[in-house]
PADREN-695773 format. One record per residue (C-alpha): x, y, z. Coordinates in Angstrom, 3 decimals, padded with zeros to 6 digits. Layout:
N
[atom [X,Y,Z]]
...
This chain:
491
[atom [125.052,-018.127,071.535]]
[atom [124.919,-018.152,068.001]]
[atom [126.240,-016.003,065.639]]
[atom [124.379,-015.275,062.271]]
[atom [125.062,-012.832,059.460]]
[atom [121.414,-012.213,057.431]]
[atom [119.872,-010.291,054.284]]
[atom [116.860,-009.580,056.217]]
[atom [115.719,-008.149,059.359]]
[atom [114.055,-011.089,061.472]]
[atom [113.408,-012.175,065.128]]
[atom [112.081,-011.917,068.332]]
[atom [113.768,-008.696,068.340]]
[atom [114.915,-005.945,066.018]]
[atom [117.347,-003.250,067.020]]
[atom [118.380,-000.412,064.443]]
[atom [121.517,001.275,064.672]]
[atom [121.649,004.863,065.273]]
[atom [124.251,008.047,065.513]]
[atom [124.247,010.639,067.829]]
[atom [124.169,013.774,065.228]]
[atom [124.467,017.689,065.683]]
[atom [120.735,017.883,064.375]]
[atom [119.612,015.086,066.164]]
[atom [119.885,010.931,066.383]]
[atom [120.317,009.788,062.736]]
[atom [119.370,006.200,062.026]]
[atom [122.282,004.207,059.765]]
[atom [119.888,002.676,057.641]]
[atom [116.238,003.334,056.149]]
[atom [112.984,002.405,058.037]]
[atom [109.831,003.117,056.632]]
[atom [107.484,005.653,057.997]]
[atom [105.625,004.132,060.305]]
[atom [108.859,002.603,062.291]]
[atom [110.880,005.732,061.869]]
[atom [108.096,007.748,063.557]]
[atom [107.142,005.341,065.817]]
[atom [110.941,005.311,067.507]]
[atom [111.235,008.957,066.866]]
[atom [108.528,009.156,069.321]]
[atom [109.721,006.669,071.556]]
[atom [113.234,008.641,071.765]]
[atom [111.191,012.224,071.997]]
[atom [109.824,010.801,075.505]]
[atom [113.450,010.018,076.771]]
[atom [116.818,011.003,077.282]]
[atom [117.926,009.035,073.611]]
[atom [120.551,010.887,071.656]]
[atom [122.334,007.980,069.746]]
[atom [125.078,007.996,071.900]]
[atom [127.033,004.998,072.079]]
[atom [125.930,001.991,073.894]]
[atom [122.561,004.107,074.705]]
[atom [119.169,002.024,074.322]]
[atom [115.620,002.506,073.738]]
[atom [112.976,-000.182,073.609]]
[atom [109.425,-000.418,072.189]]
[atom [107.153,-003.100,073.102]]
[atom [104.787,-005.174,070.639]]
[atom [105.128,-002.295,067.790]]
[atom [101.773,-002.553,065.567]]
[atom [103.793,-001.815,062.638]]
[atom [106.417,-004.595,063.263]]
[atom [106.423,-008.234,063.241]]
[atom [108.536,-008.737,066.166]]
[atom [108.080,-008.297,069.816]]
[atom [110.266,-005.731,070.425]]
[atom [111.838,-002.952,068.393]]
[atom [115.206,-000.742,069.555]]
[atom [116.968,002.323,068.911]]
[atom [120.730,001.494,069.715]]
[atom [123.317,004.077,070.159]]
[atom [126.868,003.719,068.546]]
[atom [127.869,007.069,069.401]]
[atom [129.241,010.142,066.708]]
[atom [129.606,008.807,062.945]]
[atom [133.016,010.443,063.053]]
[atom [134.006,008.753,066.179]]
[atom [132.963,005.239,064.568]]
[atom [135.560,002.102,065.311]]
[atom [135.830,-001.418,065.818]]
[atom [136.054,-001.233,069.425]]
[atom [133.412,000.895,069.319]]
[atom [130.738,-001.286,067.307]]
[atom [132.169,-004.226,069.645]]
[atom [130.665,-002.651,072.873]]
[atom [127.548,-000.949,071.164]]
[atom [126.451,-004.427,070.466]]
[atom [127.334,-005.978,073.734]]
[atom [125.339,-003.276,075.498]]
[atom [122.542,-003.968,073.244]]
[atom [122.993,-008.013,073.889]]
[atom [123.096,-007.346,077.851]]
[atom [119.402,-005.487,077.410]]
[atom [117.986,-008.326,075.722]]
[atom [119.828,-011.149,077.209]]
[atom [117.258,-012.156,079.549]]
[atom [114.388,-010.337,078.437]]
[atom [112.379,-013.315,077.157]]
[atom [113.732,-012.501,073.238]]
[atom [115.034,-015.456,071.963]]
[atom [116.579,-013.732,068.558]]
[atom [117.985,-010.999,067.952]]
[atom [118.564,-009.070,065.215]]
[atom [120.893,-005.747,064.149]]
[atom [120.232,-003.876,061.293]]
[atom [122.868,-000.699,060.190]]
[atom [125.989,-002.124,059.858]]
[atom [127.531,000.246,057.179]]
[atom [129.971,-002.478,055.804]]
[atom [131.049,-006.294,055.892]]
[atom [134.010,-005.164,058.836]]
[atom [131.498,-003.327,060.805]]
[atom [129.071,-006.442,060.506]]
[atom [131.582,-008.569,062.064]]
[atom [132.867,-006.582,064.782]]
[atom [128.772,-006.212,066.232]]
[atom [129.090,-009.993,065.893]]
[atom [132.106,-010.085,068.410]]
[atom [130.785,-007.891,070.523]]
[atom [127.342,-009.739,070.727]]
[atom [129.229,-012.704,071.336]]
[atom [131.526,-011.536,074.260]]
[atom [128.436,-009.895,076.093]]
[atom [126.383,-013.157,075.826]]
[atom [129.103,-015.064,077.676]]
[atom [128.178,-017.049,081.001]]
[atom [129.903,-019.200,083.200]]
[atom [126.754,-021.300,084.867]]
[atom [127.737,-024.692,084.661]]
[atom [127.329,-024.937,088.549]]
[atom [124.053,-023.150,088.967]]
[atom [121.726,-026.048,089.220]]
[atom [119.001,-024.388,090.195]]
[atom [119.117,-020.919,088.477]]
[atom [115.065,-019.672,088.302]]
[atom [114.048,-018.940,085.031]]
[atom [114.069,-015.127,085.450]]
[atom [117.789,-015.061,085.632]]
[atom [118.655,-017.295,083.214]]
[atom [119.313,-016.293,079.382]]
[atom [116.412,-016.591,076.791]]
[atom [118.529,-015.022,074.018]]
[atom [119.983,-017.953,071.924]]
[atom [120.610,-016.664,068.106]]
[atom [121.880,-012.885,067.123]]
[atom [121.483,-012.057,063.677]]
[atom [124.090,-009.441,061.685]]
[atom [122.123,-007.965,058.763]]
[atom [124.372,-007.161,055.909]]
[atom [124.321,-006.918,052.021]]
[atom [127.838,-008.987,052.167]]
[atom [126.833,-012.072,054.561]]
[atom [129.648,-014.072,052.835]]
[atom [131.980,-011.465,053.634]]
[atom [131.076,-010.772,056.917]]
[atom [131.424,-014.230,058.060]]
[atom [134.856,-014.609,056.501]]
[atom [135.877,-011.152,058.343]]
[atom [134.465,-012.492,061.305]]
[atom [136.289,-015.527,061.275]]
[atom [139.585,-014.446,063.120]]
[atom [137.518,-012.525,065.436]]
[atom [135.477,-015.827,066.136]]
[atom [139.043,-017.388,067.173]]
[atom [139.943,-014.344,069.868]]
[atom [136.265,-014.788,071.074]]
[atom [137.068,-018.701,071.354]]
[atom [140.284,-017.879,073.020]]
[atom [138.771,-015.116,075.787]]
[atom [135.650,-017.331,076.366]]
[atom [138.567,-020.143,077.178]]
[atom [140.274,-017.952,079.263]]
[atom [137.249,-016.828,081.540]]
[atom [136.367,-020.388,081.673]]
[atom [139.680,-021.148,083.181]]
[atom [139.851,-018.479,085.850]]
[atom [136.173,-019.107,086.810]]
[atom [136.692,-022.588,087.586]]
[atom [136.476,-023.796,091.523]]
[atom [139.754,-024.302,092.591]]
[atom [139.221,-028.097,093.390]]
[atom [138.203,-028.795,089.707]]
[atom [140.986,-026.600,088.214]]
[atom [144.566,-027.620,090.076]]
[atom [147.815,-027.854,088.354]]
[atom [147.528,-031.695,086.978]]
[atom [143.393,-031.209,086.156]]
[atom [145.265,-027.713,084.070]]
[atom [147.644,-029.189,082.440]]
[atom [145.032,-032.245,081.033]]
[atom [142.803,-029.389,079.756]]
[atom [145.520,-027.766,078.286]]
[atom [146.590,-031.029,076.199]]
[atom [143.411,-030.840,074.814]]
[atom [144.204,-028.164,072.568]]
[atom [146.492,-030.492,070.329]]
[atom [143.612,-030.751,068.189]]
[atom [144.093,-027.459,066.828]]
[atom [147.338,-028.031,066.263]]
[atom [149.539,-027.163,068.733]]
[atom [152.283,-028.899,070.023]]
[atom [151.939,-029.527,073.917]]
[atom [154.279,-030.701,076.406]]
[atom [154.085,-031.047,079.897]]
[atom [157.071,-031.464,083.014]]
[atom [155.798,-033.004,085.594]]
[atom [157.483,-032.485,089.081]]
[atom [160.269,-034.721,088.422]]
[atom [161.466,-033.280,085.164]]
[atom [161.924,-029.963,086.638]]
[atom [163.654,-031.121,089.367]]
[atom [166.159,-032.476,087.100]]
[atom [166.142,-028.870,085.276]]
[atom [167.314,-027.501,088.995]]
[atom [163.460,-025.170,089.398]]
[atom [164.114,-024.984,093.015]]
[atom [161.952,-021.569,092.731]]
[atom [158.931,-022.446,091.145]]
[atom [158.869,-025.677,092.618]]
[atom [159.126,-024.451,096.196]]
[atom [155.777,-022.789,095.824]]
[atom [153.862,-026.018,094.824]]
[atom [155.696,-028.096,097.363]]
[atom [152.992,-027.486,100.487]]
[atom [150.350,-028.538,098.021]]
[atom [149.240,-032.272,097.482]]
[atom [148.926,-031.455,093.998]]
[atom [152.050,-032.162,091.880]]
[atom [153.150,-028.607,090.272]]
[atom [153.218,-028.491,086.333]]
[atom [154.957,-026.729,083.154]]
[atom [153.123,-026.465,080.595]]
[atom [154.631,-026.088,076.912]]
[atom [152.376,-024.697,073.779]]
[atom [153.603,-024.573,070.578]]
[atom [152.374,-022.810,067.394]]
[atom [154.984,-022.910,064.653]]
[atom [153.362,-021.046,061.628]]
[atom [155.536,-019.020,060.214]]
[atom [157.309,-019.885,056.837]]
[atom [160.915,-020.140,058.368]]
[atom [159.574,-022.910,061.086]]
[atom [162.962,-022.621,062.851]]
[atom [163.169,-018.917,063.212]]
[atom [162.472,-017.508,066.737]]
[atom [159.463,-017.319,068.192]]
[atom [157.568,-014.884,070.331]]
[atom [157.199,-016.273,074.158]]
[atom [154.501,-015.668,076.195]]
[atom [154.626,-016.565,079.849]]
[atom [152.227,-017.231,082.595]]
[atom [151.615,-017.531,086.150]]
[atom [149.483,-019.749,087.009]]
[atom [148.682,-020.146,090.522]]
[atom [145.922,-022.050,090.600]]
[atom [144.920,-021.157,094.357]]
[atom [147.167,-019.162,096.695]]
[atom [146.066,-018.830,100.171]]
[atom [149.891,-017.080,100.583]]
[atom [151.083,-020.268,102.379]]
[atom [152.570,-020.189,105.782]]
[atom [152.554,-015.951,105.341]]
[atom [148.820,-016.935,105.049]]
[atom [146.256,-014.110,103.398]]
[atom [143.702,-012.926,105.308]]
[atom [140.083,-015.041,104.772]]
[atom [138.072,-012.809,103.844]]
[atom [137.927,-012.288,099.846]]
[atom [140.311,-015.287,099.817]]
[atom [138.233,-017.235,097.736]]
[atom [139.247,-014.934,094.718]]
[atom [142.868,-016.150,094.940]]
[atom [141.384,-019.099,092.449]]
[atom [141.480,-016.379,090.022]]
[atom [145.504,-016.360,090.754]]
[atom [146.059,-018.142,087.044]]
[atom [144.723,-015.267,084.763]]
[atom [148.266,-014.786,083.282]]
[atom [148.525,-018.705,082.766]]
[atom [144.787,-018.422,081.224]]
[atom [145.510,-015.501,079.269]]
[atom [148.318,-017.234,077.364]]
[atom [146.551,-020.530,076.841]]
[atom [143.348,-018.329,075.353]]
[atom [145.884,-016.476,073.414]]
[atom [147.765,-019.759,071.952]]
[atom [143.679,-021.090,071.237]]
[atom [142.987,-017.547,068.958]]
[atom [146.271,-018.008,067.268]]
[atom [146.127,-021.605,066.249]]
[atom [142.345,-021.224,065.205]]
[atom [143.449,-018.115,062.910]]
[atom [146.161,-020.046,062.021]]
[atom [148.360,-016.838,062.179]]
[atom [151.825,-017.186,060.611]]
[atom [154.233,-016.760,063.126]]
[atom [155.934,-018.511,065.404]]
[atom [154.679,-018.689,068.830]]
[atom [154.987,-020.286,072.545]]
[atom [153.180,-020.128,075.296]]
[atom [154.390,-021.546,078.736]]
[atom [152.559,-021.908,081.878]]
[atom [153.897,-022.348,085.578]]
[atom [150.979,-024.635,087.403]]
[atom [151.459,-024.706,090.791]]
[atom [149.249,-024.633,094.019]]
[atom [150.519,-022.313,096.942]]
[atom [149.418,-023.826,100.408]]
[atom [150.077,-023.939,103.808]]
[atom [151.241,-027.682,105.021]]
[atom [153.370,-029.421,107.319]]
[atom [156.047,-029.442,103.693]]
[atom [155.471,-025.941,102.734]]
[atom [158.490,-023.426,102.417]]
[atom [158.997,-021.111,104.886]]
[atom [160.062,-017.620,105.304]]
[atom [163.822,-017.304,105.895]]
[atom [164.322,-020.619,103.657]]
[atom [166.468,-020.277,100.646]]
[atom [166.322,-021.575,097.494]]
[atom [167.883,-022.007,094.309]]
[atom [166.511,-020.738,090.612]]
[atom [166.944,-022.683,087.650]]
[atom [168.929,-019.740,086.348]]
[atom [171.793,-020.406,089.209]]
[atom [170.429,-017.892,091.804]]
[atom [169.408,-018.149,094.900]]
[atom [166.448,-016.385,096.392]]
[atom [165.818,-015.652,100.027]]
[atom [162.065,-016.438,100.898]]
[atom [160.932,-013.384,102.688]]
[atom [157.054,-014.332,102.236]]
[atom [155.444,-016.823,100.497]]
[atom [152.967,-015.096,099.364]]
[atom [155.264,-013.257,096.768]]
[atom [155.055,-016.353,095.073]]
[atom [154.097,-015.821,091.777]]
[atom [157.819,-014.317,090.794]]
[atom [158.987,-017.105,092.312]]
[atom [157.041,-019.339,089.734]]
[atom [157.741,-017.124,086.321]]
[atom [161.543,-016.629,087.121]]
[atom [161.975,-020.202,086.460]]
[atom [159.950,-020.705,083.685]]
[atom [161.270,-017.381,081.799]]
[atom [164.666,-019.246,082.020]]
[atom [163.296,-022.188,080.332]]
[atom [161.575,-020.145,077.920]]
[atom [164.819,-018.739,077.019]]
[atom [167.059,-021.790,077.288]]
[atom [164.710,-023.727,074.987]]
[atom [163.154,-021.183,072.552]]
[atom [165.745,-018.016,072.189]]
[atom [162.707,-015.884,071.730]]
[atom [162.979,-012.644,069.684]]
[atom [160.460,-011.420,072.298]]
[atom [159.351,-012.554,075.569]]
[atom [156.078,-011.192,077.535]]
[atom [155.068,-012.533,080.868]]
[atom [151.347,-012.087,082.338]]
[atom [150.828,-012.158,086.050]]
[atom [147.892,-011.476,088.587]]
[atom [151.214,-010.476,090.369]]
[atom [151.241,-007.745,093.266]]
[atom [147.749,-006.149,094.812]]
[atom [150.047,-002.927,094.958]]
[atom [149.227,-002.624,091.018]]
[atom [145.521,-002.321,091.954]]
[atom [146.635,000.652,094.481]]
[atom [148.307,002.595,091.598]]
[atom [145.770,001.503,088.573]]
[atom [142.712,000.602,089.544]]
[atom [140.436,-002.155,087.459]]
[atom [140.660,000.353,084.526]]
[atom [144.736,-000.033,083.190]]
[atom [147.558,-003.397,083.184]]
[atom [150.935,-002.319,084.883]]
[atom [153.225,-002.181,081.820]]
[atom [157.276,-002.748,082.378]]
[atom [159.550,-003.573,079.556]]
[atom [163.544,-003.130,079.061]]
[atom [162.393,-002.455,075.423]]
[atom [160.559,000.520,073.989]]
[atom [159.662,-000.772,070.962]]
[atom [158.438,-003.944,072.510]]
[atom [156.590,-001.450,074.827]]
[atom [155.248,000.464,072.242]]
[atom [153.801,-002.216,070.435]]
[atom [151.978,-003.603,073.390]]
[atom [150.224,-000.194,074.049]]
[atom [149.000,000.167,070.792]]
[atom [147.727,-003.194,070.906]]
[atom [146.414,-003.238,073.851]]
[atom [144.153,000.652,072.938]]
[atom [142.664,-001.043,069.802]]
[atom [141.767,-004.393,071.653]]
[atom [140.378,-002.148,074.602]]
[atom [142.702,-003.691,077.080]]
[atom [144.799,-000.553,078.027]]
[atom [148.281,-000.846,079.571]]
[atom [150.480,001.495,081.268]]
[atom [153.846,001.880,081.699]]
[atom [155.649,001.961,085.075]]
[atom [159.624,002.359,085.605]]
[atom [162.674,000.450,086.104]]
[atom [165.537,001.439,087.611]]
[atom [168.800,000.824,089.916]]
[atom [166.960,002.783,092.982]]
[atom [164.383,-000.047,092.775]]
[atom [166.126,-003.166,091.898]]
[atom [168.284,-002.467,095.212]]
[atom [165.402,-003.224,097.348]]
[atom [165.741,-006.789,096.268]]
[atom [169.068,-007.275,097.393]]
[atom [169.716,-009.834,100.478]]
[atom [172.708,-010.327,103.064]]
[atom [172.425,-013.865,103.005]]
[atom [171.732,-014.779,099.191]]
[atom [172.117,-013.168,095.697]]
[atom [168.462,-011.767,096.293]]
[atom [164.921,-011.965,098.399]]
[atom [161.882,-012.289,096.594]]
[atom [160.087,-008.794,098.259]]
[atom [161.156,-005.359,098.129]]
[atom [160.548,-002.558,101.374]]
[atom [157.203,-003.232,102.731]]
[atom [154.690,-000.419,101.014]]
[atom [157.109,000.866,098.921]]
[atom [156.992,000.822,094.788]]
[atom [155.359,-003.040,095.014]]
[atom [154.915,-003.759,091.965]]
[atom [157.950,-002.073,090.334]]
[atom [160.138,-004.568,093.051]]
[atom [158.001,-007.257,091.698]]
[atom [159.296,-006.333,088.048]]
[atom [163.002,-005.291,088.977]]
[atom [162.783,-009.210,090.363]]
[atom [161.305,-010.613,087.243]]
[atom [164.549,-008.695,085.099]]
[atom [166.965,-010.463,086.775]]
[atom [165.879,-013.376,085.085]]
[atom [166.186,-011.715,081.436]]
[atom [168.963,-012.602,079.309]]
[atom [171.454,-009.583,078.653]]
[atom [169.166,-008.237,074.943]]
[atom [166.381,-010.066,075.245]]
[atom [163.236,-008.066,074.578]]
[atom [160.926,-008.269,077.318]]
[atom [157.990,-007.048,078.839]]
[atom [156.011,-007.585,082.047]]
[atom [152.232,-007.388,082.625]]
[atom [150.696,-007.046,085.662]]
[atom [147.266,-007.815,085.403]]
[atom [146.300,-008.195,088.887]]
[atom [143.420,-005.573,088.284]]
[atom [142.087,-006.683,085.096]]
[atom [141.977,-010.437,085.273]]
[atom [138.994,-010.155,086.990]]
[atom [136.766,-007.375,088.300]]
[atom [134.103,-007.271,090.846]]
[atom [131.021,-004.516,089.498]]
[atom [132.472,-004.256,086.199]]
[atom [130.377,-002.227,083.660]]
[atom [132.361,-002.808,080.576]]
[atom [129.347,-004.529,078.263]]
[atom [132.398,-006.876,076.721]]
[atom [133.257,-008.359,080.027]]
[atom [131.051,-010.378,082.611]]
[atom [130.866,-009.252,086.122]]
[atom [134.200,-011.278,087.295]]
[atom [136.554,-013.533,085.305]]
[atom [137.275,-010.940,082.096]]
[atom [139.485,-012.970,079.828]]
[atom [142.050,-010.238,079.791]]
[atom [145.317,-010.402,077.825]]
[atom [144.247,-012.945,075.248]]
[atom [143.108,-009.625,072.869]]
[atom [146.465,-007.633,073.269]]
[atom [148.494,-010.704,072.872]]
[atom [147.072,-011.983,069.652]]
[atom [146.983,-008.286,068.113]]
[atom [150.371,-008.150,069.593]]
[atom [151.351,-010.774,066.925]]
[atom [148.644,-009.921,064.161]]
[atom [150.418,-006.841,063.953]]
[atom [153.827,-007.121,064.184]]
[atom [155.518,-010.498,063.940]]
[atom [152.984,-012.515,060.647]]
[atom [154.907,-013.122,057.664]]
C-alpha cells in the first residue's frame, strides 16, 4: 500500500476525523455546509459519537466528488495519542480495504506527528500475507492501493514518518516470516533470507551445524538433530553508536521453525500452528530491519537459534542427556520443551562474544503463558528492574503490553535432576512458564541484565480484533524492542 502525505483532500474516498465531545461529535477540521450537515445527518440516524475507531459511511454524496465520504472516530480530544491515531486509522483502512475504493484519503490531522502516526497505522492495517492464494475471488481481495495523509506540513510529515516507515518495514518482515509454510521457511531457507539484510547494513554471520559443534551446543543442537534440515545461528549486527566498541544491547530468539514436539509428539490437531514456533527469532530479525533502516545510534545484536524439532529415527529422546555450551548438562524430560533448550545455548554465545550491557530473549515458549495471559499481555521476567521497567513502558506506548511474572528459589528447584545438573521441565501443571524462565537464568552471567519474553500468546492470534494486527501472524516484539532502544540506549 502506499503511503502519501497531501495538501488537499482527494480520492476514491474521503474520511474526516472526528472527537467524541461532551456536546456532541466535533469534527477536527472545517467542512463546508453542505458536508458538515450532510454527515451530521448521517451520524443523527446511528449510534456515531466520535469515539475512537467508530465509523460512519455515506455513499455517492451529491456535494462531494468522491464516492464515499466518512465520519471516523479518534475518541476524546483529551485522550488523543500516538497509539491512539495509529489504530483510528487502521480501523478506518480495514472498512475500506476491500470496499471497491481504490484511494483513500484522511483529513484532521492536527499536526505533522499526528499525520504520520495515521500513516503507520494505515499501513499496518493494510498488511496481507496472500502470496499463496492463487485463486482469491475478487470480492475478497483488496481494492485499496494509495492512502493519502492531508497536512499543511507534507515535508514534515514524511520526515516524521520516516522512522515509523522502518518499524512498519520491520513488523511487516516479521509477519512475513511467521506466516511462511513451514517447507519454504526451515532453518537453512531462514538463515539465506536473513543474509539478505546486509544491504542495509548489517553485519550477518551464520554457524552452520559444524561450527557449533565445535562451540560444544550439545543443547540447541539436540533439538535440530531429528530434522533433515541442518540447524542454524544466526548473527546480526548493527554497530551505530559513536563508541563502535562499546557494548551492545542483545536480543535473542527462538526460532523453531516447526515443532511437532518430537518423539513427546503434540497432538495433530492445531499442529499446523507450530510453524508459527519462530516469532521470537522473527521478532528480532524485524527489530534489527527497523533499527538499521532508522539507522539508530546504538549498538545492537540480534541472534537467532534455527532449528527444526522432529520426530526421526536420530531424534533425541526423553531420558537422554546432554551437554550446554555453557558446561551443563540437561536431562531431556520432553522434547517438546525445546525451545529453552535452543536459547540457553545461544544466550551463552551472546554473552561470550558480545558482553552485552543488556540481554532480552523472545520466545513462543510455554502454552502455560496463554493459561495465565491470554492473547491480550507478553509474560515479562527479568533479574533487573530497571531493565524491566523499561520494557513495560515500551512496550504500553508501542501497544504491545507486557507483564511481569516472578522468579524465585521455590521455582528454580523444580528444575533440579538426580542424574544431571538440571532437566529441561519443571512439575507437570505447575508455574510453566515461570520453570521455563528459572531454566533460561541459569544461563545468565552473574550481573548481566536480562529479561525474558514469552510471547507465546501474542506472536500470533486466532480472531484478533486489534485493527493494527491481521487475523494471525501479528509481528509482535519488533515495536517494544526498537522503542526499547529509541529510548534508552541512542547516543
Amino acid at each position: 500500500m502506499q503511503i502519501k502525505f497531501s495538501a488537499e483532500p482527494t480520492g476514491d474516498a474521503i474520511a474526516y476525523l472526528c472527537y467524541e465531545g461532551d456536546k456532541g461529535v466535533e469534527f477536527a477540521a472545517d467542512l463546508d455546509k453542505p458536508g458538515e450537515s450532510a454527515i451530521r445527518r448521517a451520524i443523527a440516524a446511528g449510534s456515531f459519537k466520535g469515539g475512537a475507531g467508530q465509523v460512519v459511511e455515506i455513499l455517492a454524496p451529491e456535494w462531494s466528488d468522491a464516492s464515499r465520504v466518512l465520519a471516523l472516530g479518534v475518541g476524546k480530544k483529551s485522550a488523543a495519542s500516538d497509539l491512539g491515531w495509529q489504530k483510528a486509522a487502521a480501523a478506518l483502512v480495514k472498512r475500506v480495504l476491500l470496499g471497491g475504493a481504490k484511494s483513500l484519503a484522511i483529513v484532521g490531522a492536527p499536526d505533522r506527528g499526528v499525520a504520520a502516526h495515521l500513516a503507520l497505522g494505515a499501513r499496518l492495517a493494510g498488511y496481507r500475507f496472500d502470496q499463496y492464494r492463487l485463486n482469491l475471488k475478487a470480492e475478497k481481495k483488496p481494492t485499496l492501493t494509495t492512502v493519502s495523509i492531508v497536512t499543511d506540513s507534507a515535508a514534515g510529515a514524511r520526515a516524521d514518518y520516516a522512522p515509523l516507515a522502518a518499524k512498519a518495514e520491520g513488523v511487516e518482515f516479521a509477519r512475513d516470516l511467521v506466516s511462511e509454510p513451514p517447507n519454504v521457511l526451515h532453518p537453512e531457507s531462514y538463515a539465506d533470507r536473513i543474509q539478505e539484510l546486509t544491504e542495509l547494513g548489517l553485519e550477518i554471520e551464520v554457524l552452520d551445524v559444524a561450527a557449533m559443534t565445535k562451540l560444544g551446543m550439545g543443547s540447541l543442537l539436540g533439538v535440530g538433530q531429528g530434522s533433515v534440515r541442518g540447524s542454524r545461528l544466526v548473527v546480526m549486527k548493527w554497530m551505530g553508536a559513536k563508541d563502535k566498541k562499546s557494548a551492545p544491547v542483545a536480543f535473542v530468539g527462538k526460532g523453531v521453525t516447526f515443532d511437532t514436539g518430537g518423539i513427546s509428539l503434540k497432538p495433530g490437531p492445531g499442529m499446523q500452528d507450530m510453524k508459527g514456533d519462530m516469532g521470537g527469532s522473527a521478532a528480532v530479525a524485524g527489530a534489527m530491519i527497523s533499527i538499521a533502516k532508522r539507522k539508530a545510534k546504538a549498538n545492537v545484536v540480534g541472534l537467532v537459534g534455527l532449528v527444526e524439532n522432529m520426530p526421526d529415527g536420530n531424534a533425541q529422546r526423553p531420558g537422554d542427556i546432554v551437554r550446554a555450551a555453557a558446561g551443563k548438562t540437561i536431562e531431556i524430560q520432553n522434547t517438546d520443551a525445546e525451545g529453552r533448550l535452543v536459547l540457553c545455548d545461544v544466550l551463552w554465545y551472546a554473552q561470550k562474544k558480545f558482553h552485552p550491557k543488556a540481554m532480552i530473549d523472545l520466545a513462543t515458549l510455554t502454552g502455560a503463558i496463554i493459561i495465565s495471559l491470554g492473547n491480550e499481555h507478553a509474560g515479562l521476567f527479568s533479574n533487573n528492574d530497571d531493565l524491566a521497567a523499561k520494557l513495560t513502558a515500551a512496550g504500553k506506548v508501542e501497544g504491545e503490553p507486557v507483564w511481569r511474572l516472578p522468579l524465585g528459589a521455590g521455582y528454580d528447584k523444580q528444575i533440579d535432576s538426580d542424574v544431571a545438573d538440571m532437566r529441561n521441565i519443571g512439575n507437570a501443571g505447575n508455574a510453566g512458564s515461570i520453570t521455563a524462565a528459572q531454566f533460561l537464568q541459569r544461563f545468565v552471567d552473574e550481573g548481566r541484565a536480562w529479561a525474558h519474553l514469552d510471547i507465546a500468546g501474542t506472536a500470533w492470534k486466532p480472531g484478533n480484533d486489534n485493527p493494527l494486527e491481521p487475523t494471525w501472524a501479528t509481528g509482535w516484539g519488533v515495536r517494544i524492542l526498537d522503542r526499547l532502544i529509541a529510548d534508552n540506549y541512542e547516543d
